[in-house]
C-alpha positions in Angstrom: -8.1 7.0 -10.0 -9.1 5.8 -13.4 -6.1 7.0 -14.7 -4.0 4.7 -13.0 -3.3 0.7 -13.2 -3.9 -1.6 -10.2 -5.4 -5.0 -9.8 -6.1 -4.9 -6.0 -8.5 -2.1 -4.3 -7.1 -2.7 -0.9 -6.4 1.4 -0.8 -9.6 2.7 -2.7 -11.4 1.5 0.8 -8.1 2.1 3.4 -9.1 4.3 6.5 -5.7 6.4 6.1 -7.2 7.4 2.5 -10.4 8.8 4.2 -8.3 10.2 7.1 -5.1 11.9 6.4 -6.8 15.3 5.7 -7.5 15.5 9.1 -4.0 14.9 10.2 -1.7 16.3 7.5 -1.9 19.8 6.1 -2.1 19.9 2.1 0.0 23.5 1.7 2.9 22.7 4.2 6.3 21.2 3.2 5.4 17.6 3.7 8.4 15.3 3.4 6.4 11.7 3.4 7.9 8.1 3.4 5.7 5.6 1.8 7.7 1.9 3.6 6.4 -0.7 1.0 4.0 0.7 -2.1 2.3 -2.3 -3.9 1.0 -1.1 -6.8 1.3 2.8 -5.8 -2.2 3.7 -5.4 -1.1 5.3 -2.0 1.8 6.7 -3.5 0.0 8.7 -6.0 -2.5 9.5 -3.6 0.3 11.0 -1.5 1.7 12.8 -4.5 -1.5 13.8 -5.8 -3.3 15.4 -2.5 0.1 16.3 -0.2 2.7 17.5 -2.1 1.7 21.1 -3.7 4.3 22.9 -1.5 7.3 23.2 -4.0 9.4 22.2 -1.3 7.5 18.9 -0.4 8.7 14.8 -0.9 7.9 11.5 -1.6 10.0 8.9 -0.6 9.0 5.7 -1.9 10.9 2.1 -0.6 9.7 -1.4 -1.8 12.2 -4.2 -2.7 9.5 -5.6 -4.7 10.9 -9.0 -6.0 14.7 -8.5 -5.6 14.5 -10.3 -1.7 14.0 -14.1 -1.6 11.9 -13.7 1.7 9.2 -11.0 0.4 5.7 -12.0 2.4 3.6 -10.8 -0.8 5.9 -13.2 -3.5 2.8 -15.1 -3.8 0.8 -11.4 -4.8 3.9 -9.9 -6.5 3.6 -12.6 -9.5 1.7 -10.3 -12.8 2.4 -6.5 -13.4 2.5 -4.9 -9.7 6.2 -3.5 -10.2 5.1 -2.1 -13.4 1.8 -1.0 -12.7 3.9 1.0 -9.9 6.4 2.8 -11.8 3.3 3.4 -14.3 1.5 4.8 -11.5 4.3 6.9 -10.5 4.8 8.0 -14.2 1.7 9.5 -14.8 1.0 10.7 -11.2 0.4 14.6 -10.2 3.9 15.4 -9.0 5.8 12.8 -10.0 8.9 15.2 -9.6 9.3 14.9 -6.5 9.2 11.4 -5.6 12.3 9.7 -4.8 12.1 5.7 -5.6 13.9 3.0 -3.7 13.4 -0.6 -4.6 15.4 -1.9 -1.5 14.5 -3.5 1.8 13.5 -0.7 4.1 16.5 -2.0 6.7 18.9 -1.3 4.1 17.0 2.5 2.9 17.3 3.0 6.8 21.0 1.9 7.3 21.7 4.3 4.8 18.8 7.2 5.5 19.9 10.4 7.1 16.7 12.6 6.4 13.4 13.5 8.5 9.9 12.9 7.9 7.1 14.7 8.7 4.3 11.8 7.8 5.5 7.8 7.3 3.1 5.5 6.4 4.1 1.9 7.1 2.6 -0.8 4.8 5.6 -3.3 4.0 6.6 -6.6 5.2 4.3 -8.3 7.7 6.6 -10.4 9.4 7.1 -9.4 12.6 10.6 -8.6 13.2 10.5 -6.5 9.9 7.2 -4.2 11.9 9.1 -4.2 14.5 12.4 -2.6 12.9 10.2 -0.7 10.5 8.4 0.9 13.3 11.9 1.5 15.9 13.6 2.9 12.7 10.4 5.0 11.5 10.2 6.5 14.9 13.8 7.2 14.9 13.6 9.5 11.9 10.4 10.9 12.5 10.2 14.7 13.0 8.5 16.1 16.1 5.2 16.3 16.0 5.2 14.0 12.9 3.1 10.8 12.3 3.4 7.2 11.4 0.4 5.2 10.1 0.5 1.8 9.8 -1.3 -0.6 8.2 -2.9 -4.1 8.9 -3.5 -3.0 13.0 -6.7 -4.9 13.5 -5.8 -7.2 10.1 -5.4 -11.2 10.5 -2.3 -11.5 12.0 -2.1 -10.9 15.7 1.3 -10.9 16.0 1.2 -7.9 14.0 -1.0 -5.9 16.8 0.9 -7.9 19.4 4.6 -5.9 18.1 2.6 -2.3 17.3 1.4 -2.5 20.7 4.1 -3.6 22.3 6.2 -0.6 20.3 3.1 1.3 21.7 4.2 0.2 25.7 7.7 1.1 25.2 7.8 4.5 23.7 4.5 5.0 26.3 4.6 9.2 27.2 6.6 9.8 23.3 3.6 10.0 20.9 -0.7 10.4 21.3 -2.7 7.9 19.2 -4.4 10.0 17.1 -6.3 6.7 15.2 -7.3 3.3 16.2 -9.1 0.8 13.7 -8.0 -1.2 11.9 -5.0 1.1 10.7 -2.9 2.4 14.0 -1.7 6.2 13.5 0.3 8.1 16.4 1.7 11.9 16.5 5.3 12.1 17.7 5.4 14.5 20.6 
């Protein structure tokens, strides 16, 4: 990691970092969707350990400042977009990630590919986890997973709309992680 920029830790210490080997083979065709990227430590983390297959993706969506109603505009305020793109730059497969600095409704609206792995770390209001989990789901591939950040994190609400996604698609998906990151496998 020394080779990269970043001012926050936040995924040095993540559990999906520690994890993901155990859930995502590093030599199959992994098409990945990071929903919200930060800095782009997970990004290049992705890139880095799960995308040798030649014919293996990285989609990346953050709006970063471009919406008025970002919940990180008080974070997003020094070098983050930069330190991201510098990330990306200088990242182990950087050919085959795919950048999108829109809202992840309007990436979706306009999305017509599958993922095998989505990790979910964007806007904590509610109503955007909510969309961002429906609409994950939706172009999730059998047998693919979603992670999602901030599970057991300070907001309740947030746990309160993942589980509440959780009830409704109940008998679709097997929780294959519970702390305070949520992970499920599609069935």
């Amino acid at each position: 990691m020394c080779v990269y920029k970043y001012t926050k830790t936040w995924f040095i210490h993540c559990e999906l970092r520690y994890q993901l080997v155990n859930f995502l083979d590093k030599t199959q065709k992994n098409n990945i969707l990071e929903i919200g990227c930060y800095e782009g430590l997970s990004s290049v983390f992705l890139a880095d350990n799960f995308l040798s297959n030649q014919k293996s993706s990285l989609t990346c969506v953050d709006p970063f400042l471009n919406i008025d109603n970002n919940d990180y505009s008080q974070l997003l305020q020094n070098d983050e977009e930069l330190n991201f793109d510098y990330n990306i730059s200088k990242c182990k497969n950087t050919d085959k990630i795919t950048v999108y600095k829109i809202t992840s409704d309007i990436f979706f609206e306009n999305n017509n590919k599958t993922y095998n792995f989505i990790y979910i770390d964007g806007c904590r209001e509610t109503d955007f986890i909510k969309r961002d989990m429906e609409n994950s789901f939706k172009f999730l591939e059998k047998y693919g997973t979603i992670w999602i950040n901030d599970y057991e994190g300070e907001n309740s609400d947030s746990k309160r709309i993942m589980d509440d996604f959780l009830e409704k698609y109940i008998g679709r998906y097997i929780v294959i992680h519970k702390g305070y990151q949520l992970a499920i496998r599609k069935r």
